[in-house]
C-alpha positions in Angstrom: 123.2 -42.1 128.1 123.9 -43.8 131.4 126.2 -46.3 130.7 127.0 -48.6 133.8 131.2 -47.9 134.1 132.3 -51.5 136.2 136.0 -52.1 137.3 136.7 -53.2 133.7 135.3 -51.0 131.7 138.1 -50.4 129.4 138.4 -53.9 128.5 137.0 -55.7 125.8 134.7 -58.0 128.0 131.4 -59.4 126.6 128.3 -60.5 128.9 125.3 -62.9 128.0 122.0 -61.2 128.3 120.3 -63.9 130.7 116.9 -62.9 129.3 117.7 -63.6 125.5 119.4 -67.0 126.4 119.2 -70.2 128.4 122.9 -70.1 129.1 124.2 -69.3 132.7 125.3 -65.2 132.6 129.0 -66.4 133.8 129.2 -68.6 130.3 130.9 -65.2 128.6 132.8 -63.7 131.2 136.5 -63.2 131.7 138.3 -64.9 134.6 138.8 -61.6 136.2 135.4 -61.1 136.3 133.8 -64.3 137.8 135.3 -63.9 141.5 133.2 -60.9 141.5 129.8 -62.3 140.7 130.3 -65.4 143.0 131.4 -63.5 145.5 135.0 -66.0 146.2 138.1 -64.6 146.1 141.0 -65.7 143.3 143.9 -67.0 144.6 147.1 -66.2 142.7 148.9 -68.9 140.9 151.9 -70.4 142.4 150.9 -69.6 146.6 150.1 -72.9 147.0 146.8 -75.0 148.5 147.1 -72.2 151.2 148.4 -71.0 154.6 149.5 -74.5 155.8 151.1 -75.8 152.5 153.0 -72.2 152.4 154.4 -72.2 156.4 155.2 -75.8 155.5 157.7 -75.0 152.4 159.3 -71.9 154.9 159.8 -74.4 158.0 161.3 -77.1 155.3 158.6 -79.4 155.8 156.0 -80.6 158.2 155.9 -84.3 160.7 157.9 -86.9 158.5 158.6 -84.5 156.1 160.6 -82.5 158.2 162.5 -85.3 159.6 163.3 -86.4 156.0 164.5 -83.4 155.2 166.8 -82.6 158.0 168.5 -86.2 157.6 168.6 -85.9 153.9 170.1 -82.7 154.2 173.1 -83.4 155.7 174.4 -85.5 153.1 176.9 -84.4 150.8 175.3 -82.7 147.2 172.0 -82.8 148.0 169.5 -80.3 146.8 166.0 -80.5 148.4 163.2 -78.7 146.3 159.5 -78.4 146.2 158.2 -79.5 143.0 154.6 -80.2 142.7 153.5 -80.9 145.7 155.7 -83.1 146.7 159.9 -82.5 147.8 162.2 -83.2 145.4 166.1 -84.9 146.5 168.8 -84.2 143.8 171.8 -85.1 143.4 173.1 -82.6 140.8 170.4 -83.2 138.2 169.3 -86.6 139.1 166.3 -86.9 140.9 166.2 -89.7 143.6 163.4 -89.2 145.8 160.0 -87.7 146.3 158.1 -86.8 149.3 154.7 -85.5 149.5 155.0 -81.5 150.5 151.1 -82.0 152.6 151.1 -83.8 156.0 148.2 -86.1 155.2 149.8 -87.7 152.6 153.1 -90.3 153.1 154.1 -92.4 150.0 157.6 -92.2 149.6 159.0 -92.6 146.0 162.0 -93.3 145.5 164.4 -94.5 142.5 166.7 -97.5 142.9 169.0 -99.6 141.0 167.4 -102.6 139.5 169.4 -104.9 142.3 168.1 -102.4 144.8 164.2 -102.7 143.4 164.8 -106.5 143.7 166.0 -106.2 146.8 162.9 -103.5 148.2 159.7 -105.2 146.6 160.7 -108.1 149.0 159.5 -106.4 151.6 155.7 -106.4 151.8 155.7 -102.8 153.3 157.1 -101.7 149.6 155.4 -101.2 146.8 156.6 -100.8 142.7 155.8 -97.7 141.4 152.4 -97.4 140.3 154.0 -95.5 136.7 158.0 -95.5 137.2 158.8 -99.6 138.6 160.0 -100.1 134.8 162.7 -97.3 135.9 163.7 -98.5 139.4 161.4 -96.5 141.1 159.8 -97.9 144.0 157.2 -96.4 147.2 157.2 -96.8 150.5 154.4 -95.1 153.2 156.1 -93.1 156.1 153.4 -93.4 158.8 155.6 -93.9 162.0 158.5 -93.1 163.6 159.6 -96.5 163.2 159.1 -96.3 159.5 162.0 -93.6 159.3 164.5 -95.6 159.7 163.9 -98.4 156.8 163.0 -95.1 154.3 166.0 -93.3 155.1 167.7 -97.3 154.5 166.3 -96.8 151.2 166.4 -93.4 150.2 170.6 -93.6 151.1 170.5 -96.8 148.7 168.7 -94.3 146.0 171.2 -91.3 146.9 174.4 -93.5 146.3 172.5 -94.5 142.7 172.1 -91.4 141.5 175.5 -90.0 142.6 177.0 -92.7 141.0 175.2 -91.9 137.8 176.2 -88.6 138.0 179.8 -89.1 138.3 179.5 -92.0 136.0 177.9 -88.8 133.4 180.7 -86.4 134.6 183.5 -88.9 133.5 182.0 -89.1 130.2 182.1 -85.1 129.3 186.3 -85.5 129.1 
């Protein structure tokens, strides 16, 4: 017998015979096996969209990201992370801004007290949240320079917030 021995031939993978079915030949593969037959390669989970979304998360950012980031770094307690797709500000557990991680995109979120909401959604240039308003959260787009300064305006209002709700949650442990 001349069996056909292909990269997987110790696993249990089934194929479709194409002649004895209308169904494409790919219906019954395994996920390893489809890169092969299309001929694209499989890109691992968790490296990102790519090269640019990967150099961006090691330089801390790219454009108004960056800038973002270095200002909202300095701050005391801060802890900048990405977290799907976009950068995520902490202060200890409570998350007070996002920022989109890819340079194309620029609607800041971020959360605010229900004063501080009030206060933002006056301003035509911000916008409630299109699924968190109920929760104080509000978005802004960072297209300019001169954008920067009213979104850092905000996102200090949104970092004294949560800072204050997490002391306000320390104080109640004792």
């Amino acid at each position: 017998m001349n069996k056909r021995r292909g990269p997987f031939h110790g696993a249990n993978f089934t194929r479709v015979d194409t002649i004895k079915t209308f169904r494409m030949a790919t219906a019954r593969l395994s996920m390893a096996e489809c890169p092969q037959l299309s001929g694209m390669v499989r890109r691992f989970r968790g490296m990102g969209k790519g090269r640019k979304t990967r150099r961006a998360l090691e330089r801390g950012g790219i454009g108004p990201a960056q800038r973002l980031n270095e200002t909202v770094a300095r701050w005391t307690g801060v802890r900048i992370t990405p977290m799907f797709g976009r950068w995520g500000y902490f202060v200890g557990d409570t998350l007070f801004a996002c920022f989109p991680v890819r340079e194309k995109e620029r609607d800041l979120w971020i959360r605010l007290t229900a004063d501080d909401q009030r206060r933002a959604l006056a301003d035509t240039r911000v916008r409630p949240h299109r699924r968190f308003s109920r929760k104080g959260w509000i978005e802004l787009d960072v297209e300019e320079i001169e954008d920067m300064g009213r979104a850092v305006r905000w996102l200090r209002r949104g970092y004294v917030a949560a800072g204050r709700s997490v002391r306000d949650d320390s104080e109640g442990d004792d």
